[in-house]
PALONU-295268 format. One record per atom (N, C-alpha, C): residue number from 1; x, y, z; residue in three letters; atom name. Coordinates in steps of 0.1 Angstrom, whole numbers, plus 2048, in hexadecimal, padded with zeros to 3 digits. Atoms other than C-alpha are relative to their C-alpha. Example, Ala and Ser with C-alpha at 12.3 -4.5 7.8 and 13.67 -1.06 7.14 Angstrom:
2
<atom><num>1</num><east>809</east><north>7F4</north><up>800</up><residuo>ALA</residuo><atomo>N</atomo></atom>
<atom><num>1</num><east>87B</east><north>7D3</north><up>84E</up><residuo>ALA</residuo><atomo>CA</atomo></atom>
<atom><num>1</num><east>809</east><north>80C</north><up>800</up><residuo>ALA</residuo><atomo>C</atomo></atom>
<atom><num>2</num><east>7F7</east><north>7F5</north><up>800</up><residuo>SER</residuo><atomo>N</atomo></atom>
<atom><num>2</num><east>889</east><north>7F5</north><up>847</up><residuo>SER</residuo><atomo>CA</atomo></atom>
<atom><num>2</num><east>7F8</east><north>80B</north><up>808</up><residuo>SER</residuo><atomo>C</atomo></atom>
END
This chain:
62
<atom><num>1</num><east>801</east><north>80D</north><up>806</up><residuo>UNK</residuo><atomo>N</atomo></atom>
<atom><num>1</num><east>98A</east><north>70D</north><up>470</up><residuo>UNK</residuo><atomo>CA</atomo></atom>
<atom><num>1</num><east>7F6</east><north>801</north><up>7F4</up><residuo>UNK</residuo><atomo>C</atomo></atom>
<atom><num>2</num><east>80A</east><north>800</north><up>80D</up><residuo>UNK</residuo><atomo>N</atomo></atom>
<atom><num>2</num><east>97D</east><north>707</north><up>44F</up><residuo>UNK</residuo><atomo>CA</atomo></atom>
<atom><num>2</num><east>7F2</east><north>7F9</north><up>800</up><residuo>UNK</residuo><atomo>C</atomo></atom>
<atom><num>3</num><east>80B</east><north>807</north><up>7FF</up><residuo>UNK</residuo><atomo>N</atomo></atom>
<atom><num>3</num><east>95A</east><north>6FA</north><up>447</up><residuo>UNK</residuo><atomo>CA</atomo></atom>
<atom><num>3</num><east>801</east><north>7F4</north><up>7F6</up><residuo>UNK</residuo><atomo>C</atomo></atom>
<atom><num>4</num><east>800</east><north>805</north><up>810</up><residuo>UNK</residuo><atomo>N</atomo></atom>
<atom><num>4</num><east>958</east><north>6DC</north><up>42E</up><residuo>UNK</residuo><atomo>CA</atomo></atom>
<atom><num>4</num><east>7F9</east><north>805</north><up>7F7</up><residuo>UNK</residuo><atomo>C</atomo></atom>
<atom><num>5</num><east>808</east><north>7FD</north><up>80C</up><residuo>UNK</residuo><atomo>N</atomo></atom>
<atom><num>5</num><east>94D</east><north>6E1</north><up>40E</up><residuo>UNK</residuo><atomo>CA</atomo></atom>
<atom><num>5</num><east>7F0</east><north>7F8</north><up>7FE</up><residuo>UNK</residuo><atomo>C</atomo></atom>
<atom><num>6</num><east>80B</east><north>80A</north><up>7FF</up><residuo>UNK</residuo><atomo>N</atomo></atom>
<atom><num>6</num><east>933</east><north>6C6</north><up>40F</up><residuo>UNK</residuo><atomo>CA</atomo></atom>
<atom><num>6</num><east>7FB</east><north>7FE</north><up>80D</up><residuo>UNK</residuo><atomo>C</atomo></atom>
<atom><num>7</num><east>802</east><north>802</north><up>7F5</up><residuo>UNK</residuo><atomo>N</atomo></atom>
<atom><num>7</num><east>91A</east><north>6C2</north><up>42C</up><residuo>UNK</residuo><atomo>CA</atomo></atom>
<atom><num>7</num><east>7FF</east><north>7F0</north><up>806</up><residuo>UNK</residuo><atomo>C</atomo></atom>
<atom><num>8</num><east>7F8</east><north>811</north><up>7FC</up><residuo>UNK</residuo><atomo>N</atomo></atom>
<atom><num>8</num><east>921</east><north>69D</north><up>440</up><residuo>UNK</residuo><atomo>CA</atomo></atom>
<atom><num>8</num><east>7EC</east><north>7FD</north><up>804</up><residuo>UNK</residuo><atomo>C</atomo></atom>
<atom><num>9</num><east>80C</east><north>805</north><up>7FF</up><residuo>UNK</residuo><atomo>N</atomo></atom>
<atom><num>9</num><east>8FF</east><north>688</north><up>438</up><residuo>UNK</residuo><atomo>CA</atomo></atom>
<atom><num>9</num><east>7FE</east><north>7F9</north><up>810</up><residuo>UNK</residuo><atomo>C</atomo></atom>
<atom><num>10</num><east>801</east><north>803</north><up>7F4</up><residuo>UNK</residuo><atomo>N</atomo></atom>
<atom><num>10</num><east>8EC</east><north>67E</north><up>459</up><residuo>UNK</residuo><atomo>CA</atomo></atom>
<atom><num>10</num><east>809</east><north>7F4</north><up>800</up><residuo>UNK</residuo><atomo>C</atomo></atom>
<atom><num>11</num><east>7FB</east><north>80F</north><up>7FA</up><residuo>UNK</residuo><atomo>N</atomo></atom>
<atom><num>11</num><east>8F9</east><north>65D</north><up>458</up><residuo>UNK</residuo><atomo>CA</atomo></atom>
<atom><num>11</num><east>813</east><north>7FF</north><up>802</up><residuo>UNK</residuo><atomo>C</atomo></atom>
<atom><num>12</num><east>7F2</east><north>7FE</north><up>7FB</up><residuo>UNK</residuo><atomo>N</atomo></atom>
<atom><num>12</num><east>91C</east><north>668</north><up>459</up><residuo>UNK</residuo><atomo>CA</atomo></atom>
<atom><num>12</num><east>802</east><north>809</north><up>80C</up><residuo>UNK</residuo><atomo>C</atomo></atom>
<atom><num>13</num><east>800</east><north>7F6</north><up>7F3</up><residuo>UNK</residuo><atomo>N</atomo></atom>
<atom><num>13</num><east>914</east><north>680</north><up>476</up><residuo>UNK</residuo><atomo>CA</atomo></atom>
<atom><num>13</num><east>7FC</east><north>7F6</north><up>808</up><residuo>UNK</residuo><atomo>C</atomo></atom>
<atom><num>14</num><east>7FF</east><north>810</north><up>7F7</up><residuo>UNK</residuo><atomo>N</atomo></atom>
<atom><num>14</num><east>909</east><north>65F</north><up>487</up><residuo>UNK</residuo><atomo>CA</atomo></atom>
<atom><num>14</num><east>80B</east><north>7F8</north><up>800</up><residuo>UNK</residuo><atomo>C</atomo></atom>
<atom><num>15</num><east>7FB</east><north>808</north><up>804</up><residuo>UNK</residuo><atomo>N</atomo></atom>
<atom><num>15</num><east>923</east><north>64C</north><up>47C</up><residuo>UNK</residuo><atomo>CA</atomo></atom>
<atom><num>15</num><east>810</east><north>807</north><up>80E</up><residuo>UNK</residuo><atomo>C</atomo></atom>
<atom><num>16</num><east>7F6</east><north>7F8</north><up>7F3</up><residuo>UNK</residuo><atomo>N</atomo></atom>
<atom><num>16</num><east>93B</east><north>668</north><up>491</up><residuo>UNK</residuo><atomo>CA</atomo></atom>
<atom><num>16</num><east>7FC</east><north>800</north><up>80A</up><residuo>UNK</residuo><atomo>C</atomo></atom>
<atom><num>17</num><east>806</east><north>7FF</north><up>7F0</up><residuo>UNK</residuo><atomo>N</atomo></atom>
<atom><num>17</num><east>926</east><north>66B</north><up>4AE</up><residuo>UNK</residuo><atomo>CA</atomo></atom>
<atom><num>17</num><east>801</east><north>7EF</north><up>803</up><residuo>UNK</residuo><atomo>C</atomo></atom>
<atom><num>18</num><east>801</east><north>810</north><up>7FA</up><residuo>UNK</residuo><atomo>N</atomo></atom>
<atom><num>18</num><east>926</east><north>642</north><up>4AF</up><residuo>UNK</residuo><atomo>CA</atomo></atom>
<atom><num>18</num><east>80E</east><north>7FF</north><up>803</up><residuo>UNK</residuo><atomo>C</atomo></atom>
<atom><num>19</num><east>7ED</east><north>7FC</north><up>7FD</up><residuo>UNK</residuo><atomo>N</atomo></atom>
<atom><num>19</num><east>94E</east><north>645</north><up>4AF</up><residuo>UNK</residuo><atomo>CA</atomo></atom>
<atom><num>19</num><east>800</east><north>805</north><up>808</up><residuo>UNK</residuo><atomo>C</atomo></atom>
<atom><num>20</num><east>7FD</east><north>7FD</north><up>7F1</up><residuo>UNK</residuo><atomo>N</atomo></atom>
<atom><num>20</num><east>953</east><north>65C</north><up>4C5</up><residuo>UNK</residuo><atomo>CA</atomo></atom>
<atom><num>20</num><east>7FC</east><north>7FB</north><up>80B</up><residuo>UNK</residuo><atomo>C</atomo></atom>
<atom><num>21</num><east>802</east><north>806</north><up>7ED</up><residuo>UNK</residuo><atomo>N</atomo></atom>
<atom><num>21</num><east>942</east><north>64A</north><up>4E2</up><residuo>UNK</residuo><atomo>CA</atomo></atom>
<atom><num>21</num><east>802</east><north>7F5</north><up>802</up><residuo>UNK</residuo><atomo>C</atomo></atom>
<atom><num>22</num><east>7FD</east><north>80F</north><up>7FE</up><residuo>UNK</residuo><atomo>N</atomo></atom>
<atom><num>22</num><east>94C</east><north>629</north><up>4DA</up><residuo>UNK</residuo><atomo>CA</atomo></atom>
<atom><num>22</num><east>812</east><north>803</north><up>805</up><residuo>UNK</residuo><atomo>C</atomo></atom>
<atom><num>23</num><east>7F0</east><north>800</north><up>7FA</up><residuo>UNK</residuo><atomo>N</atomo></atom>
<atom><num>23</num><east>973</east><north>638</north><up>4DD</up><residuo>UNK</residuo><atomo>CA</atomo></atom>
<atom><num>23</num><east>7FE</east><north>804</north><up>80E</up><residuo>UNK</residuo><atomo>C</atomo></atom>
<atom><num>24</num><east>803</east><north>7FA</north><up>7EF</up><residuo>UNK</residuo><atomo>N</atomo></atom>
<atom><num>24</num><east>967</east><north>64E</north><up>4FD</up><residuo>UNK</residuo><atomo>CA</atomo></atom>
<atom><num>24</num><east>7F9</east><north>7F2</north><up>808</up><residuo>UNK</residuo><atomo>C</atomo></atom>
<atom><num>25</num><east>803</east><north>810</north><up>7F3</up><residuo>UNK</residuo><atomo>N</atomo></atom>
<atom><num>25</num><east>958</east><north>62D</north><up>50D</up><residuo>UNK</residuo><atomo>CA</atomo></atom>
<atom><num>25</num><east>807</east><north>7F9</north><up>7FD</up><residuo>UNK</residuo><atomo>C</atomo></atom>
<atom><num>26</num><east>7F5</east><north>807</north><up>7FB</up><residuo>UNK</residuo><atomo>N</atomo></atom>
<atom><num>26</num><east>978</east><north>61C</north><up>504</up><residuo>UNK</residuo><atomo>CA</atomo></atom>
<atom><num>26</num><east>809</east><north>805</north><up>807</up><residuo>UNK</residuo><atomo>C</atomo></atom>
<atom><num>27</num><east>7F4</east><north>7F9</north><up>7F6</up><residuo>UNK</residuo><atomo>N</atomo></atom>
<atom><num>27</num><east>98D</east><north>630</north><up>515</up><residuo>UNK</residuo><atomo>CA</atomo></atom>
<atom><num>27</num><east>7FD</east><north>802</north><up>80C</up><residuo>UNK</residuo><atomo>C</atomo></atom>
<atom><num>28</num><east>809</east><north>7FF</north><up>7EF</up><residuo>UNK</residuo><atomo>N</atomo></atom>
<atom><num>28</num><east>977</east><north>637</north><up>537</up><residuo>UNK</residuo><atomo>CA</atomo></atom>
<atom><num>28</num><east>803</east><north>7EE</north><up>7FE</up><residuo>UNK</residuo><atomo>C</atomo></atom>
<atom><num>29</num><east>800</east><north>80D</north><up>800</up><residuo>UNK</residuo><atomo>N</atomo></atom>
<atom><num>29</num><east>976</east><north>60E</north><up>52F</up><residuo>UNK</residuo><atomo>CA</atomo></atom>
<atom><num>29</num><east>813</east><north>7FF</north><up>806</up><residuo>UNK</residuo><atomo>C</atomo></atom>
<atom><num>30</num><east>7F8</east><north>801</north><up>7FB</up><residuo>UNK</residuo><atomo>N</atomo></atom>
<atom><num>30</num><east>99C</east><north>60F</north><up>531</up><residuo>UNK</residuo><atomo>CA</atomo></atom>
<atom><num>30</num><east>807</east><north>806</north><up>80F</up><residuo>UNK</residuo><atomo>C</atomo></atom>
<atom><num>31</num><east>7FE</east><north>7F5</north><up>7F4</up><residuo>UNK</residuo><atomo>N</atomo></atom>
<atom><num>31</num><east>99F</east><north>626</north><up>54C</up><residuo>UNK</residuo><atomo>CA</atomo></atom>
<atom><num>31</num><east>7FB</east><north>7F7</north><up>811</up><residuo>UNK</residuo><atomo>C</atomo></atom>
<atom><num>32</num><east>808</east><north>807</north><up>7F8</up><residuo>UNK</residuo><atomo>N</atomo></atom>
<atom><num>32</num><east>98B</east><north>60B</north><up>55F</up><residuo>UNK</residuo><atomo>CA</atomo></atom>
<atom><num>32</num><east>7F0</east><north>806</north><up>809</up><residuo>UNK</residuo><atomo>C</atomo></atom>
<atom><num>33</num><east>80C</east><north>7F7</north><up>7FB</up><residuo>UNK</residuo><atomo>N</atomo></atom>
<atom><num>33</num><east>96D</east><north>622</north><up>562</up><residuo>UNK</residuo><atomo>CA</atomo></atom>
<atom><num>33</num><east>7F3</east><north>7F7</north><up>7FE</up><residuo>UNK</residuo><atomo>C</atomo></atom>
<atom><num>34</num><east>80A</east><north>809</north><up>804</up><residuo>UNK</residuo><atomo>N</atomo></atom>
<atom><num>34</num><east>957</east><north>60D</north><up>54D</up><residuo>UNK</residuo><atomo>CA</atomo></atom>
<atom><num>34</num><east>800</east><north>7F3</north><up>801</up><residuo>UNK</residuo><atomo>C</atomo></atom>
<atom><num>35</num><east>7FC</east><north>80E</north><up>800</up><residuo>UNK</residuo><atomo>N</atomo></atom>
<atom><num>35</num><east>968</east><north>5EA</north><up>555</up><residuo>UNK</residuo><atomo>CA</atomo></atom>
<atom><num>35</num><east>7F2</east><north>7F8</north><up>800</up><residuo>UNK</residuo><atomo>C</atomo></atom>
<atom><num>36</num><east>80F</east><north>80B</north><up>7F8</up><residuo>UNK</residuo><atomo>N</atomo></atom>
<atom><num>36</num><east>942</east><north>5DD</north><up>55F</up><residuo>UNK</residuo><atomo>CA</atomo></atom>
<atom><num>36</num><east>7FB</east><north>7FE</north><up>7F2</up><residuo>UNK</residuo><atomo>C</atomo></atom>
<atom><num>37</num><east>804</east><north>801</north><up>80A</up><residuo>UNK</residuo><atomo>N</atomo></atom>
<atom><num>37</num><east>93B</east><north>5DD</north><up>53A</up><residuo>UNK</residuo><atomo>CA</atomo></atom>
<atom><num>37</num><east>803</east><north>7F7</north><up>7F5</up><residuo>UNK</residuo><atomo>C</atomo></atom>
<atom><num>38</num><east>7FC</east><north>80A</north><up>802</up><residuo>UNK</residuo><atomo>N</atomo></atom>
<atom><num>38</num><east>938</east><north>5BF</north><up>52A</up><residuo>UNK</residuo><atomo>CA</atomo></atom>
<atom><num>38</num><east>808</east><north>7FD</north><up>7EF</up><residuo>UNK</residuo><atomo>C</atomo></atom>
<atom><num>39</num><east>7F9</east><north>7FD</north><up>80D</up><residuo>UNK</residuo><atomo>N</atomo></atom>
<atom><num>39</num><east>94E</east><north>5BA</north><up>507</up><residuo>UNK</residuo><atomo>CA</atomo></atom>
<atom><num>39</num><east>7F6</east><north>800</north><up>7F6</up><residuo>UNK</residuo><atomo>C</atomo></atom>
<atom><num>40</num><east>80E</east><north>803</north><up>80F</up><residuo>UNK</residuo><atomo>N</atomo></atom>
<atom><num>40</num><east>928</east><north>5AF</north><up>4F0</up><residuo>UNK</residuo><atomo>CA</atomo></atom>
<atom><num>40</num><east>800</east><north>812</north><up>7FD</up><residuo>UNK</residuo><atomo>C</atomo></atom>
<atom><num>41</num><east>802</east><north>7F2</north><up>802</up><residuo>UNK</residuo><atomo>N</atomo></atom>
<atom><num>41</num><east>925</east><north>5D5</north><up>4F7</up><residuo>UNK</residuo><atomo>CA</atomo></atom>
<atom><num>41</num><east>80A</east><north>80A</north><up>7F6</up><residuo>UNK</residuo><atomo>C</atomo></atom>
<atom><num>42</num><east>7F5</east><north>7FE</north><up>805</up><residuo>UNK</residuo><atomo>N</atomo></atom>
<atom><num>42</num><east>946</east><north>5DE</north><up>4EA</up><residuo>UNK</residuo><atomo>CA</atomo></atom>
<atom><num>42</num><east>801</east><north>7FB</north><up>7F0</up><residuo>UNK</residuo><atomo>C</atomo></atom>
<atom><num>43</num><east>803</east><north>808</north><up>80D</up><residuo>UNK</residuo><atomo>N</atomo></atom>
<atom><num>43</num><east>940</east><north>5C7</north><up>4CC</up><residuo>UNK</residuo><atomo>CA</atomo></atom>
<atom><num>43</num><east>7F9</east><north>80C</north><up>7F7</up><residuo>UNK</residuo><atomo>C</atomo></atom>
<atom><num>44</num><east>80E</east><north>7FE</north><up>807</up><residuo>UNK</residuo><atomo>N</atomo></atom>
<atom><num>44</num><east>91C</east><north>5D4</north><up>4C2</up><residuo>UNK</residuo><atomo>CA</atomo></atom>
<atom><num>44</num><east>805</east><north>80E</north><up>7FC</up><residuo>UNK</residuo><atomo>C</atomo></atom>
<atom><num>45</num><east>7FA</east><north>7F4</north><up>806</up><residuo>UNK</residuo><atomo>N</atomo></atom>
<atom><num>45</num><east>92F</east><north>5FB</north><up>4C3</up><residuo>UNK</residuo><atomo>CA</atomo></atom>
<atom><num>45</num><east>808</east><north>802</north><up>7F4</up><residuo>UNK</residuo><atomo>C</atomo></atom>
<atom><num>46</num><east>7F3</east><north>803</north><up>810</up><residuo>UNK</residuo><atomo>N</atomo></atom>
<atom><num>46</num><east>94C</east><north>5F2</north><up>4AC</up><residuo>UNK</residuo><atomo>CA</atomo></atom>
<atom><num>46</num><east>7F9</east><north>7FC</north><up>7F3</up><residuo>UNK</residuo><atomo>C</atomo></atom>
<atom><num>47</num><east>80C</east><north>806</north><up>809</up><residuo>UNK</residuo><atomo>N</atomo></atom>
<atom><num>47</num><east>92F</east><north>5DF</north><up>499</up><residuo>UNK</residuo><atomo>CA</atomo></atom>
<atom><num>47</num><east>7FB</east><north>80D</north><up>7F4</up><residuo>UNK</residuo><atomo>C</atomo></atom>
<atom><num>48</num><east>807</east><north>7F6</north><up>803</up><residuo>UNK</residuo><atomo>N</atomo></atom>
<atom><num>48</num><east>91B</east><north>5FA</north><up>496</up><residuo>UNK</residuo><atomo>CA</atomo></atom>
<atom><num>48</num><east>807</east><north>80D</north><up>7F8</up><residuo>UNK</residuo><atomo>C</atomo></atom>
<atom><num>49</num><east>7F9</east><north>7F7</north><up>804</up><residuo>UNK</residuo><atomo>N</atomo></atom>
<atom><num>49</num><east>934</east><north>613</north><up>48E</up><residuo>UNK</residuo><atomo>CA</atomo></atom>
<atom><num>49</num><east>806</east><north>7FF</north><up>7F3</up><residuo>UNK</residuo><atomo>C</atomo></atom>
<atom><num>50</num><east>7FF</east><north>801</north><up>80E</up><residuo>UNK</residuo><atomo>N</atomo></atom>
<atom><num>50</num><east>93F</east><north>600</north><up>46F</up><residuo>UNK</residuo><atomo>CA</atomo></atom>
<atom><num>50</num><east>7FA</east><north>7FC</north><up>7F5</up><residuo>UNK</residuo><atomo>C</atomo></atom>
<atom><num>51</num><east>80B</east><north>802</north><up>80C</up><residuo>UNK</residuo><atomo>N</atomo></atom>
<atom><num>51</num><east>91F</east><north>5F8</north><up>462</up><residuo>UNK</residuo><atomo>CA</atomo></atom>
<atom><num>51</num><east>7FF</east><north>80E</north><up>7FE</up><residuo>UNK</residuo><atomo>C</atomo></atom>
<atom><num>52</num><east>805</east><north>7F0</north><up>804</up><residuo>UNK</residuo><atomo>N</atomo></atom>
<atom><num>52</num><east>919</east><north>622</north><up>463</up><residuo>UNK</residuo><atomo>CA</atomo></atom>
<atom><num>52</num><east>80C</east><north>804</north><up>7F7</up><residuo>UNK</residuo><atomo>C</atomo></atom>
<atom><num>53</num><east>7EF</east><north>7FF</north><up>80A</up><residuo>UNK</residuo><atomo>N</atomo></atom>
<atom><num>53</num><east>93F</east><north>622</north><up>453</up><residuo>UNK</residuo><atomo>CA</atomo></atom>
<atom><num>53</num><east>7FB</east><north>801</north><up>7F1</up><residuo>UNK</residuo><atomo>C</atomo></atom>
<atom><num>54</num><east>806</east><north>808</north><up>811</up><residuo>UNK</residuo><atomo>N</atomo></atom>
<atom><num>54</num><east>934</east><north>60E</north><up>436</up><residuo>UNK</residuo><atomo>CA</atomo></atom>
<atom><num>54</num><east>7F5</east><north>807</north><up>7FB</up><residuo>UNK</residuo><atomo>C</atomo></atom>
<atom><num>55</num><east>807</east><north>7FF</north><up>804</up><residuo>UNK</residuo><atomo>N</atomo></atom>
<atom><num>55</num><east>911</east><north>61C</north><up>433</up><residuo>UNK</residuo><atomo>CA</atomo></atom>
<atom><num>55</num><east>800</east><north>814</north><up>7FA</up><residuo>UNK</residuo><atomo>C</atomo></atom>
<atom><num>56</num><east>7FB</east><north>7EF</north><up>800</up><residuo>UNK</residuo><atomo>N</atomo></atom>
<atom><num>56</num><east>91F</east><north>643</north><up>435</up><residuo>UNK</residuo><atomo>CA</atomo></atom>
<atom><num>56</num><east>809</east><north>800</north><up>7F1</up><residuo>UNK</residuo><atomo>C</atomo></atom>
<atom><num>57</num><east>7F3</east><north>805</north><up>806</up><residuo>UNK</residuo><atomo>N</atomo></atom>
<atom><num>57</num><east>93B</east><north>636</north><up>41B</up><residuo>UNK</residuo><atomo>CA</atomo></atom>
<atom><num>57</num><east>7F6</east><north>800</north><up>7F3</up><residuo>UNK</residuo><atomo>C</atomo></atom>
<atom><num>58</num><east>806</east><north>801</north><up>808</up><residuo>UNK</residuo><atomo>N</atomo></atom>
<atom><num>58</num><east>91D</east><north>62A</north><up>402</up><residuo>UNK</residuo><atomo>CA</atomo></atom>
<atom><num>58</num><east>7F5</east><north>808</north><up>7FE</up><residuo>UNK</residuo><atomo>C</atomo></atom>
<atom><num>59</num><east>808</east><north>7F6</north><up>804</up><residuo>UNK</residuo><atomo>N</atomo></atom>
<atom><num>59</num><east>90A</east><north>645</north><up>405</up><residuo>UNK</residuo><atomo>CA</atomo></atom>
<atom><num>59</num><east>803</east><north>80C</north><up>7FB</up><residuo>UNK</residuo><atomo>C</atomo></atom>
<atom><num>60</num><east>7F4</east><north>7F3</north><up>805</up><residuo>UNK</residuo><atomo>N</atomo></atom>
<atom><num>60</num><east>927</east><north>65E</north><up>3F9</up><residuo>UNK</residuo><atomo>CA</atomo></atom>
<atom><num>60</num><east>7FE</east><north>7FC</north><up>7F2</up><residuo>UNK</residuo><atomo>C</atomo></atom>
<atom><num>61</num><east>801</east><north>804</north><up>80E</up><residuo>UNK</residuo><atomo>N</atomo></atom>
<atom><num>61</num><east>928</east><north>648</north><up>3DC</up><residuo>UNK</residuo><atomo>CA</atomo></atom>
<atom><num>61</num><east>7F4</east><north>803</north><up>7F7</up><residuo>UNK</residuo><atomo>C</atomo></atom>
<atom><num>62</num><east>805</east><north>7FD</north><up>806</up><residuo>UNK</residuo><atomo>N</atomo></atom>
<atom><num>62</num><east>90B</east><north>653</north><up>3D2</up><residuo>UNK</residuo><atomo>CA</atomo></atom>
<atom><num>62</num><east>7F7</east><north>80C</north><up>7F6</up><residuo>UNK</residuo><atomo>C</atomo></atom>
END
Protein backbone atom coordinates (compact mmCIF):
# COMPACT_ATOMS: atom_id res chain seq x y z
CA UNK A 1 0.00 0.00 0.00
CA UNK A 2 1.14 3.28 -0.89
CA UNK A 3 2.01 6.07 1.47
CA UNK A 4 0.45 9.53 0.71
CA UNK A 5 2.40 12.10 -0.52
CA UNK A 6 1.38 14.61 2.07
CA UNK A 7 1.30 13.89 5.87
CA UNK A 8 -2.76 14.13 7.20
CA UNK A 9 -2.61 17.29 9.72
CA UNK A 10 -3.69 16.32 13.41
CA UNK A 11 -6.90 17.55 13.00
CA UNK A 12 -7.70 15.38 10.14
CA UNK A 13 -6.32 12.34 12.07
CA UNK A 14 -9.01 13.43 14.60
CA UNK A 15 -11.47 13.99 12.30
CA UNK A 16 -10.95 9.96 11.25
CA UNK A 17 -10.67 8.63 14.60
CA UNK A 18 -14.15 10.78 15.40
CA UNK A 19 -15.72 8.86 12.28
CA UNK A 20 -14.74 5.88 12.79
CA UNK A 21 -16.40 5.53 16.22
CA UNK A 22 -19.34 7.39 15.52
CA UNK A 23 -20.06 4.69 12.46
CA UNK A 24 -18.71 1.62 14.93
CA UNK A 25 -21.23 2.97 17.64
CA UNK A 26 -23.81 3.08 15.05
CA UNK A 27 -23.73 -0.07 14.11
CA UNK A 28 -23.30 -1.95 17.67
CA UNK A 29 -26.33 0.86 18.05
CA UNK A 30 -28.06 -1.01 15.25
CA UNK A 31 -27.23 -4.32 16.27
CA UNK A 32 -29.10 -3.35 19.41
CA UNK A 33 -25.97 -3.47 21.54
CA UNK A 34 -25.92 0.09 22.34
CA UNK A 35 -29.90 0.67 22.17
CA UNK A 36 -29.50 2.34 25.91
CA UNK A 37 -27.97 5.31 24.27
CA UNK A 38 -29.77 8.22 24.00
CA UNK A 39 -30.04 10.08 20.33
CA UNK A 40 -28.38 13.97 22.03
CA UNK A 41 -25.33 11.52 21.94
CA UNK A 42 -25.71 10.53 18.42
CA UNK A 43 -26.38 14.24 17.51
CA UNK A 44 -23.25 15.82 19.40
CA UNK A 45 -21.03 12.76 17.32
CA UNK A 46 -22.35 13.66 13.80
CA UNK A 47 -21.93 17.29 15.23
CA UNK A 48 -18.65 16.98 16.08
CA UNK A 49 -17.58 15.09 13.21
CA UNK A 50 -18.58 17.84 10.76
CA UNK A 51 -17.33 20.63 12.65
CA UNK A 52 -13.63 18.53 12.31
CA UNK A 53 -14.84 18.01 8.44
CA UNK A 54 -15.08 21.68 7.96
CA UNK A 55 -12.17 22.64 10.13
CA UNK A 56 -9.67 19.85 8.48
CA UNK A 57 -11.22 21.19 4.95
CA UNK A 58 -10.01 24.89 5.96
CA UNK A 59 -6.97 24.13 7.05
CA UNK A 60 -5.85 22.36 3.66
CA UNK A 61 -6.76 25.58 2.18
CA UNK A 62 -4.21 27.01 3.57
Amino acid sequence: MAKPSYPLHPVTKLFLVVLALTLGLWVLRAMTWLAFLPGLVWWVLILVCFSLAIVSSLQRLR
